[in-house]
LUMDREN-554320 format. One record per residue: y, x negated, z of N, C-alpha, C in turn. Coordinates in steps of 0.001 Angstrom, whole numbers, plus 500000, padded with zeros to 6 digits. Atoms other than C-alpha are relative to their C-alpha. Layout:
// LUMDREN-554320
YXZYXZYXZ;...
//
This chain:
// LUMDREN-554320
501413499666499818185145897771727531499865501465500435;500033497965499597183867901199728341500267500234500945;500173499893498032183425900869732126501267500475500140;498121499921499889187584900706731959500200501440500963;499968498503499576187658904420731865499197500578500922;500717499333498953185012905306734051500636499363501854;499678500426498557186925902834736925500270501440501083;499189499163499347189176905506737834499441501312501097;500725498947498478185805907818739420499829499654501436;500438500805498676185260905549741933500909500223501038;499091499578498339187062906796745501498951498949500899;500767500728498922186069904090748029500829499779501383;499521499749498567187250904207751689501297498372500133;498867500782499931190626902723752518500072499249501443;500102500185498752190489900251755003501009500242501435;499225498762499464191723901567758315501702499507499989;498554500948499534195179899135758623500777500556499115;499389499452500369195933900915755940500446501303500089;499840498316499854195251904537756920500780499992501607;499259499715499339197072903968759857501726499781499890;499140500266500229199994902799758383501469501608499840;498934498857499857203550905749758278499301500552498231;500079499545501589203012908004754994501372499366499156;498823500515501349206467906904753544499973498201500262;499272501416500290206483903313754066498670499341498856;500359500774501429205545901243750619498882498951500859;500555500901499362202900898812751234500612498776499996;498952501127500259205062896222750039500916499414501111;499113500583499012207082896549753010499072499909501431;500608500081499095204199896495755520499604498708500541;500609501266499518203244893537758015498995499455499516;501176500551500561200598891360755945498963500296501262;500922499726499361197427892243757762498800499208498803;501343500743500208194839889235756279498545500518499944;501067499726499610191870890441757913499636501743498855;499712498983500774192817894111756342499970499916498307;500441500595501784193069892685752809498979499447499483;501276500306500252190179890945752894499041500963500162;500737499025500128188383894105753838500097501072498486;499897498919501358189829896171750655499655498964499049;500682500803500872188927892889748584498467500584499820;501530500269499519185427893048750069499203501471499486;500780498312500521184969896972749601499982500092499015;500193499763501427185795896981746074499063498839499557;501619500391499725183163894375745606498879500384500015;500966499597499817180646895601747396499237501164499113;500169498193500556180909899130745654500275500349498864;500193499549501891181641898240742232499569498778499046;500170500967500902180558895265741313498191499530499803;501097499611499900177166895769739200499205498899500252;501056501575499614175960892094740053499841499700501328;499644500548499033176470891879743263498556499869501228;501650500382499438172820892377744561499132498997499149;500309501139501002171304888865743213499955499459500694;501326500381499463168755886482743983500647498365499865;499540501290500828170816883181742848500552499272501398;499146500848499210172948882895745877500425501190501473;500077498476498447173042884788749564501682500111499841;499016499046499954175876887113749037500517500170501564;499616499136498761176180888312752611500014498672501028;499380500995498744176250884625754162501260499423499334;498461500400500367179104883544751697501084501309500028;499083499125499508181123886502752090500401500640501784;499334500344499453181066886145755715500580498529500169;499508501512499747182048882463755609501380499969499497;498545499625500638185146883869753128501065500750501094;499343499516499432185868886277755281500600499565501304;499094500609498975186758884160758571500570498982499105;498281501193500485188792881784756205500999500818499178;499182498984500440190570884743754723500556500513501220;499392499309499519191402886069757796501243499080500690;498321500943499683193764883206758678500813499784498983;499243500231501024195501883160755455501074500736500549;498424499772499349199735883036756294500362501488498930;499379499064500710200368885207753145498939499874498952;500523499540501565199718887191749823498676498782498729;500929500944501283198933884398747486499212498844500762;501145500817499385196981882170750360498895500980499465;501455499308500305194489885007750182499517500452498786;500398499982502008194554885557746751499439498944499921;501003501143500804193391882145745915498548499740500894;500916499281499341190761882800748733499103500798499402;500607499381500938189541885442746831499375499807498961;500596500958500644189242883696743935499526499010500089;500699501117500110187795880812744824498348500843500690;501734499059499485184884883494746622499667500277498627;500572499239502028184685885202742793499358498720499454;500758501035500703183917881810741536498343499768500333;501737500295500137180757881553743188499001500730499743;501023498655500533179253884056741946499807500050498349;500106500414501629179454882170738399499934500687499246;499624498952501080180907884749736815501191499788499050;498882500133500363183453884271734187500419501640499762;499363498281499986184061888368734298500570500108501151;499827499998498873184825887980738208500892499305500318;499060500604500442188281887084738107501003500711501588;498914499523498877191194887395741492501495499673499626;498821500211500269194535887598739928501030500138501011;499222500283501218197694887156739181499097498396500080;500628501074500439196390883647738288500981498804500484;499278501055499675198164880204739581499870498897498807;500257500866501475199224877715736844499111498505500834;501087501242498985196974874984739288498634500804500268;501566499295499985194037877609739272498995499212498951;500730500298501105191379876414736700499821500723498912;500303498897501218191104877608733057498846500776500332;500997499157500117188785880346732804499468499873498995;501213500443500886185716879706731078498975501310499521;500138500964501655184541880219728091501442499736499534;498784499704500580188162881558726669500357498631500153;499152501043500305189979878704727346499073498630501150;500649501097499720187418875700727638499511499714498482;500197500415501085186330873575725428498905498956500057;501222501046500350183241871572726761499238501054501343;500598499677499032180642872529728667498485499344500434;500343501187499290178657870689731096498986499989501328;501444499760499125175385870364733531500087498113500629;500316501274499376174462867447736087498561500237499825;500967500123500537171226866114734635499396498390500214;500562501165499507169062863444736104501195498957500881;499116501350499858172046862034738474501130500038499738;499072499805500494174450862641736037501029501167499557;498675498943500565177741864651734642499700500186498878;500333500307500969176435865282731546500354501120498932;499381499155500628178141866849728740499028501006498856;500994499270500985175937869658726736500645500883498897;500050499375501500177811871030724033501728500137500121;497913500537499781181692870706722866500400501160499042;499813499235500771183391873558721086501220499412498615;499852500859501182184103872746717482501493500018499928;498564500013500512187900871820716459500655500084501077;499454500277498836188656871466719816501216499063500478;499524501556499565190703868730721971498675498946500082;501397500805499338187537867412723163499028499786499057;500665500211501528185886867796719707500954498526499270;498748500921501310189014865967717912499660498496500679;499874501449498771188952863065720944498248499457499956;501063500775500028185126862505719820499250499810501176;501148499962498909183341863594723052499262501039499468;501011499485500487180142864857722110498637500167501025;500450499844499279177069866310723723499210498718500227;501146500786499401174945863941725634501155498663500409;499279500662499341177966861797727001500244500421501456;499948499799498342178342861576730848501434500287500324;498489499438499241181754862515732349499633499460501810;500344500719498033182050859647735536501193499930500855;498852499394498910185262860889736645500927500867499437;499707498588500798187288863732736116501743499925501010;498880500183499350191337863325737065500315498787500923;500314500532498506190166860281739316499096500263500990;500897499617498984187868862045741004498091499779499338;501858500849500880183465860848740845499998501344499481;500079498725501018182445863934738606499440501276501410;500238498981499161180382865326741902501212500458501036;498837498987498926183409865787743962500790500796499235;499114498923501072185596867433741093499422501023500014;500272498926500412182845869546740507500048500966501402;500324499070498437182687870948744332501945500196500269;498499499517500331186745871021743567500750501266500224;499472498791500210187270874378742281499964501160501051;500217498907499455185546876396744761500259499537501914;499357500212498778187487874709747746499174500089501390;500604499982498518186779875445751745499115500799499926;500633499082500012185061878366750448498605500088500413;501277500460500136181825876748749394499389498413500491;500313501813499566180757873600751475498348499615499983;501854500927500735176948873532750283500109500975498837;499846499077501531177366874980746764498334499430499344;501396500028500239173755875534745034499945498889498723;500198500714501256172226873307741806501375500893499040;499099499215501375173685876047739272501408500239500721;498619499927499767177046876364741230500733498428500132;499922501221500050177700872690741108500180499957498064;500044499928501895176664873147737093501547501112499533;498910499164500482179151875539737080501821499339500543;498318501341499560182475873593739077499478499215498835;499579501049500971181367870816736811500397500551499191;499010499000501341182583873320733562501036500312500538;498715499749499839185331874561735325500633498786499769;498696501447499324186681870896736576500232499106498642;499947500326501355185773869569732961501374499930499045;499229499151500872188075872190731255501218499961500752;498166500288499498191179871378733796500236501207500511;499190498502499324193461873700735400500831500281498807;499550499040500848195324876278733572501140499108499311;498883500622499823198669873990733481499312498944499842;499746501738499760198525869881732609498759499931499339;501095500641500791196409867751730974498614499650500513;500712500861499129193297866167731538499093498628500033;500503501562500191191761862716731926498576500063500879;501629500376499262188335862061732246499199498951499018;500296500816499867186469859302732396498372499875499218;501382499630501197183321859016729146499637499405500023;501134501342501054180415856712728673499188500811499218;500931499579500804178509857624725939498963499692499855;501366500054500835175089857865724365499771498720500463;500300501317500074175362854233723760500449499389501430;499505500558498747176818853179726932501601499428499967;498697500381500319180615852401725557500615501211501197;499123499365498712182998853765728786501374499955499294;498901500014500604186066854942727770501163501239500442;499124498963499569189248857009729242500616500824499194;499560498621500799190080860660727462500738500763500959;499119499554499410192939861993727871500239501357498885;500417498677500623192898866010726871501081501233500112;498547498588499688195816868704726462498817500991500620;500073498421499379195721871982728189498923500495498740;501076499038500803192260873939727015501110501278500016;498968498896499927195120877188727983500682499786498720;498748500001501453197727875922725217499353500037498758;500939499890501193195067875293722748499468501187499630;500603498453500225193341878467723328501036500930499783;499274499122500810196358880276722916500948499763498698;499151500162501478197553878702719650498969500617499144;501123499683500907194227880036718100500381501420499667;499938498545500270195454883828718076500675500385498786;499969499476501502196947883467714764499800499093499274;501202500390501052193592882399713091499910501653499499;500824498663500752192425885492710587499482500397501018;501348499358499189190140887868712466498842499846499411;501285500066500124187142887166710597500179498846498914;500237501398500567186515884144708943498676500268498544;501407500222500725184229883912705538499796499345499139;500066501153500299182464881176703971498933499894499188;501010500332500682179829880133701931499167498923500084;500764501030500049177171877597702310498730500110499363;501522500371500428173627876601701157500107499014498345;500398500601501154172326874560698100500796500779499166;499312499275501179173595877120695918501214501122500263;498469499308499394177016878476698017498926501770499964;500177498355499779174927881769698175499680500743501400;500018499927498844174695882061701825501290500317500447;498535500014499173177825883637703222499637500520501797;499731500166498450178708883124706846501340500924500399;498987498994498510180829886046709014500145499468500810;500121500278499304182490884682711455501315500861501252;498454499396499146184837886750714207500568498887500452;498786500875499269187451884944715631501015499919501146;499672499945498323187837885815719246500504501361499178;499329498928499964188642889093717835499609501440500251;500924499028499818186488891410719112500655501147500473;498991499198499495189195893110721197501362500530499037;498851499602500867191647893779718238498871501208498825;500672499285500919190370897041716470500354499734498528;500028500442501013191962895770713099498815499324499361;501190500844500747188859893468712908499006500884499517;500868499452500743186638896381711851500590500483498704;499628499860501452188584896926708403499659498546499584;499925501315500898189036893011707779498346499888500067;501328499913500202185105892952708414499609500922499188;500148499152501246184570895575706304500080499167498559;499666500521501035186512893954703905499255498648499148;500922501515499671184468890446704583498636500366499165;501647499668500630181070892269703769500110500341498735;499705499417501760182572893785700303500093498827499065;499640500951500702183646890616699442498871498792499693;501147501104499749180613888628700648498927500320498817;501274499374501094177973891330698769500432499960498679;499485499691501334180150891603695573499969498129499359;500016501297500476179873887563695365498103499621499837;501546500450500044176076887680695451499242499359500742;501176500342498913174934886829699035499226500150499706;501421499522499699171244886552699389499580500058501467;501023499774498296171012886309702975501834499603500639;499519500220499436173764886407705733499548499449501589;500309500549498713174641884286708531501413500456500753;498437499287498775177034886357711565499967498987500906;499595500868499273178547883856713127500525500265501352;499540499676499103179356884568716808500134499302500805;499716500927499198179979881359718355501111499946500490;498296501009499335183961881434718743500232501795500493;499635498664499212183933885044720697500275499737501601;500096500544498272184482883768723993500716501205500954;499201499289499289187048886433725131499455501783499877;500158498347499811185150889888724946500734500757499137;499858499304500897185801892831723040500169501581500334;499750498398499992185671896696722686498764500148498912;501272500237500776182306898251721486500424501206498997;500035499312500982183769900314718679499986499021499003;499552501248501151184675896546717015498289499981499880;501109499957499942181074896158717677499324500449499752;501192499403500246179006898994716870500585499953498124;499323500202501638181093898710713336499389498924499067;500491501515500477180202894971712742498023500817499983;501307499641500019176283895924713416499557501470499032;500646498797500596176164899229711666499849499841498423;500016500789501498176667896753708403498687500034499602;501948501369500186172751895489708805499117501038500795;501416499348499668170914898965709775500422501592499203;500040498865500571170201901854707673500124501585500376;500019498525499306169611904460710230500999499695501718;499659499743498772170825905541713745498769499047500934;500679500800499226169550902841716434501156499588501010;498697499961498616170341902170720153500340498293499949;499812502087499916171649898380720881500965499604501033;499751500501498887172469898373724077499707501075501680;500003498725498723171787899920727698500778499506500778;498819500098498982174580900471730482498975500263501223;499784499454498410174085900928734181500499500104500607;498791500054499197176457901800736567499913500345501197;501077499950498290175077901050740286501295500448500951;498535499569499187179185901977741482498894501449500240;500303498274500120177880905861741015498701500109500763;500984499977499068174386905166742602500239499768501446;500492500426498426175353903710745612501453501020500990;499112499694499066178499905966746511499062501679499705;500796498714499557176544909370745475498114500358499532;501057500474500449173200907975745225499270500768499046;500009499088501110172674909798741798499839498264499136;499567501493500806171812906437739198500272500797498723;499312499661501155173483906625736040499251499005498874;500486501302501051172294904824733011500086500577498498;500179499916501590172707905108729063499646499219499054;499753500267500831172070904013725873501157500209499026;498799500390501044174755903198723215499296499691498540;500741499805501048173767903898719549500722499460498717;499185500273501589174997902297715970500065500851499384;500222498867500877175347904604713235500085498712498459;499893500826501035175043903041709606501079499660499434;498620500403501172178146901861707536500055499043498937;500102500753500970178798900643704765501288498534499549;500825499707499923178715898694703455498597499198500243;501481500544499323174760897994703812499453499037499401;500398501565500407173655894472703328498151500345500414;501304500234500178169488894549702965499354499055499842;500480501559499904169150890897702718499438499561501390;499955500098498866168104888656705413500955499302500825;498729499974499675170326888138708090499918499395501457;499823501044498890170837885505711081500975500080500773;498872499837499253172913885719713770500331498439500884;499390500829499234174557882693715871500642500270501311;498754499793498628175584882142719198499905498618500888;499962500744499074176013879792721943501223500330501515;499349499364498830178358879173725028501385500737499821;498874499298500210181309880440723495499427501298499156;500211498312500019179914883769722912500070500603500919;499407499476498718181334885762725681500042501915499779;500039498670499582180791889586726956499829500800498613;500849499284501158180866891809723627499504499242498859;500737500687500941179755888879721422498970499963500639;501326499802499660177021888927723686499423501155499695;500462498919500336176370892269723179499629500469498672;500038499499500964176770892330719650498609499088499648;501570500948500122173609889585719771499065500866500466;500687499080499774171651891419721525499681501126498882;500072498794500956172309894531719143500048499803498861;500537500263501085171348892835716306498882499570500132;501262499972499789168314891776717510499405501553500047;501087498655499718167280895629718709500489500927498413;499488499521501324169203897346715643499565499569499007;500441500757501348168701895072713022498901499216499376;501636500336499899165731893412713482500996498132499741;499392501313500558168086889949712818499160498622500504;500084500852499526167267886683713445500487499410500745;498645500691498904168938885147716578499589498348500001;500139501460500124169189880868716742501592500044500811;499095500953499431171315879215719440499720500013501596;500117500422498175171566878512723506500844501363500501;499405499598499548172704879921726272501409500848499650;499437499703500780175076882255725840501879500040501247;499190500738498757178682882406728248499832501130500699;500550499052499078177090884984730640501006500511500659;499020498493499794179934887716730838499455500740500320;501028498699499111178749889760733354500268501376499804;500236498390500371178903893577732129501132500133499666;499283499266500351181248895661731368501343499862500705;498275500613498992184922894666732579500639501455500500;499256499053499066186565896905735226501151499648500484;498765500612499198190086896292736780500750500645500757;499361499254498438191499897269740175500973499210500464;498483500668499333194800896553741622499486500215501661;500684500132498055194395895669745753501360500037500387;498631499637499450197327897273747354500884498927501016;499622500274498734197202895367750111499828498053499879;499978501662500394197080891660749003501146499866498025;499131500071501369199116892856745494499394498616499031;500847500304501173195718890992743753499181501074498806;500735499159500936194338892190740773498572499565499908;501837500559500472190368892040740512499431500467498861;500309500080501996188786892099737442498077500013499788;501896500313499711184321892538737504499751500998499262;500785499341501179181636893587735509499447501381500741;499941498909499330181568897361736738498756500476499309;501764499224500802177975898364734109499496498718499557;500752500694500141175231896023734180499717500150498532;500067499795500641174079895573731001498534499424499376;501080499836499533170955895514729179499621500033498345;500596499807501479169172894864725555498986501372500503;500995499072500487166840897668724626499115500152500388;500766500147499720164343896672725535499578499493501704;499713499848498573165393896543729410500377498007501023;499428501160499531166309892305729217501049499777500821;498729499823499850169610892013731108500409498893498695;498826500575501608172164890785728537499944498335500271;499776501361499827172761887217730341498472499709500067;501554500445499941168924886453730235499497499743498726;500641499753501040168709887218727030499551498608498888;500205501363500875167156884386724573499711500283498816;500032499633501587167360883334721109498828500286499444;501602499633500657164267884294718723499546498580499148;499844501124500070165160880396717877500816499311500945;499053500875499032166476878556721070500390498833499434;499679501532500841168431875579720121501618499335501375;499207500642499957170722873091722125500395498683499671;498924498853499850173376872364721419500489500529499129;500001498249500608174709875684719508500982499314499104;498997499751501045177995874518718427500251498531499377;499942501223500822178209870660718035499214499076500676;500825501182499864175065868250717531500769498496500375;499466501636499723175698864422718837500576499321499006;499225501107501128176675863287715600500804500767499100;499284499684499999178817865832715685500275501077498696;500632498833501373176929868264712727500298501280500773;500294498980499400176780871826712890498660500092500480;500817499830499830173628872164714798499397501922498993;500879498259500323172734876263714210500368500441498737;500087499492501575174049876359710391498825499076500024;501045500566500654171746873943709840498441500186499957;501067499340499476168861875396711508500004501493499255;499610498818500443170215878780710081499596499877498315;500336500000500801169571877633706725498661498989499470;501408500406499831166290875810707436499331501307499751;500740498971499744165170879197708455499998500854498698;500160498999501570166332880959705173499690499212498733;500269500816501508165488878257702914498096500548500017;501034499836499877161823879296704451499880500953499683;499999498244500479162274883068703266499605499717498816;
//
């Protein structure tokens, strides 16, 4: 992401355990100081992370409640998972406290494969990602989930985020239930289904991790044809947003698509879950606009609040070819993650496109990553807020056709092709 490069301006005050420490001795070999690590956690936080003022969840009473159970942590990786289990509540899947424990929980979207809301009472499953485990095993949206490893679905879901959080809000509850769903990183998982109809039945689910990483050699762009008369071709990336190769094979995709006699495209951006790089991005979009247009705004509140100076840009497409003039639909849902979000967005302000699907997996800005000397964690946060065109933030943003759920209807259809070619059968 862009932010990357800009980490490195940021000078933020070293806490003192460290500035009193000898100039030659390594930190490595210094007495763990808890309380001290949790302060250089806490500062980089405070001072670079562009979400961190937000209305969802009091910031400043859960970060002290972290910080006296951080400060008794024996060692390194106690307070590491400390850390992370604080990042979690802040229902961020960009807000990440490494190295990672194979008993941590998959990280969501990337490596999940259902996702899931308590709804009237219930555990209730809202949308399954296609070709999945959890797809293949025939759980589908609108099935309940009434235990999860053994555990009732509400205690699993208050699981993930440990001693941390002992009154966790509606939407942080919605959110453990997706984590606890999708398992820990390591082992299987068993959970407990009644369906639709009321048939109860025990699913047993490989590693979302092993699955998600057998997918990396799928093509980078996927293309297809549908409608009454196959003249509808469908683009689809393939988590590859982060591999600059995908702007030739897309290239290649659109030559092949227009030279077959599309009349209307549908960009598929449902299986992006893992973020990207916005040169893959402004490439893909500069397919579907003739001129120079912006399609996206940054902010970067690090730079405001250490030399209170605010920073802010636009980010601009340029045209490429080549140029498709048909009409043109875009897709998304929860497995659209950080620059597939962005690239939605920037086909809406760029292209004028049609957007159709849900929620999207609210990748909070622009990814930043800082090493913490003094706990030897890596943190990982959305360092530039981010921002359609028109001054929406990115995770707010809604379709110009809302639809759940995005990726697989109850009877286990594509919901948003089908809607996708409702809409162009009406052109």
């Amino acid at each position: 992401m862009l932010g990357c490069a800009l980490a490195s301006a940021i000078v933020l005050a070293v806490p003192a355990a460290a500035q009193d420490a000898p100039d030659d001795a390594p930190v490595s070999q210094l007495a763990f100081d808890a309380a001290a690590a949790w302060d250089e956690f806490e500062q980089q936080l405070r001072g670079r992370y562009a979400y961190i003022d937000r209305d969802d969840i009091d910031v400043d009473t859960q970060l002290e409640w972290s910080r006296a159970i951080a400060a008794k942590a024996p060692d390194k990786r106690s307070l590491r998972r400390i850390m992370h289990r604080t990042a979690l509540t802040f229902m961020d899947p960009h807000l990440i406290v490494g190295p990672l424990d194979d008993d941590d929980y998959a990280i969501v979207m990337t490596a999940a494969d259902l996702d899931a809301r308590f709804h009237d009472g219930g555990a209730m499953i809202v949308d399954v990602r296609r070709g999945s485990p959890a797809f293949d095993a025939g759980i589908r949206p609108g099935d309940e989930v009434l235990s999860i490893d053994g555990k009732p679905s509400p205690s699993a879901a208050r699981a993930p985020f440990g001693e941390v959080l002992p009154d966790p809000t509606a939407e942080q509850l919605h959110y453990g239930l997706t984590l606890a769903v999708n398992g820990r990183r390591m082992g299987g998982r068993m959970l407990e289904v009644r369906s639709a109809k009321g048939q109860t039945r025990p699913v047993e689910l490989a590693s979302t991790r092993d699955w998600a990483n057998s997918l990396r050699e799928r093509e980078l762009v996927d293309l297809s044809f549908v409608g009454p008369a196959g003249d509808v071709a469908v683009l689809a990336p393939l988590n590859s947003l982060g591999n600059n190769a995908t702007i030739t094979a897309f290239d290649a995709a659109m030559k092949e698509a227009i030279g077959a006699g599309a009349r209307a495209i549908i960009l598929d951006m449902r299986e992006t879950p893992s973020g990207g790089n916005t040169e893959v991005a402004r490439s893909i979009i500069g397919h579907f606009t003739s001129e120079v247009k912006p399609y996206q705004m940054h902010r970067i509140p690090a730079f405001e609040r250490e030399f209170t100076v605010p920073r802010q840009f636009v980010e601009y497409v340029f045209p490429r070819e080549p140029y498709f003039d048909g009409p043109v639909v875009v897709l998304h849902g929860r497995w659209t993650g950080s620059m597939g979000e962005g690239i939605v967005i920037g086909m809406d302000a760029a292209a004028g496109a049609t957007t159709i699907g849900s929620n999207m997996g609210d990748l909070l800005g622009g990814l930043w990553n800082q090493q913490l000397k003094l706990s030897d964690a890596r943190l990982e946060l959305g360092g530039e807020a981010l921002f359609h065109v028109d001054g929406t933030p990115r995770e707010d943003y809604v379709a110009a056709i809302p639809i759940e759920p995005a990726s697989t209807a109850a009877d286990g259809s594509d919901p948003a092709i089908a809607e996708a070619l409702r809409v162009l059968g009406e052109r």
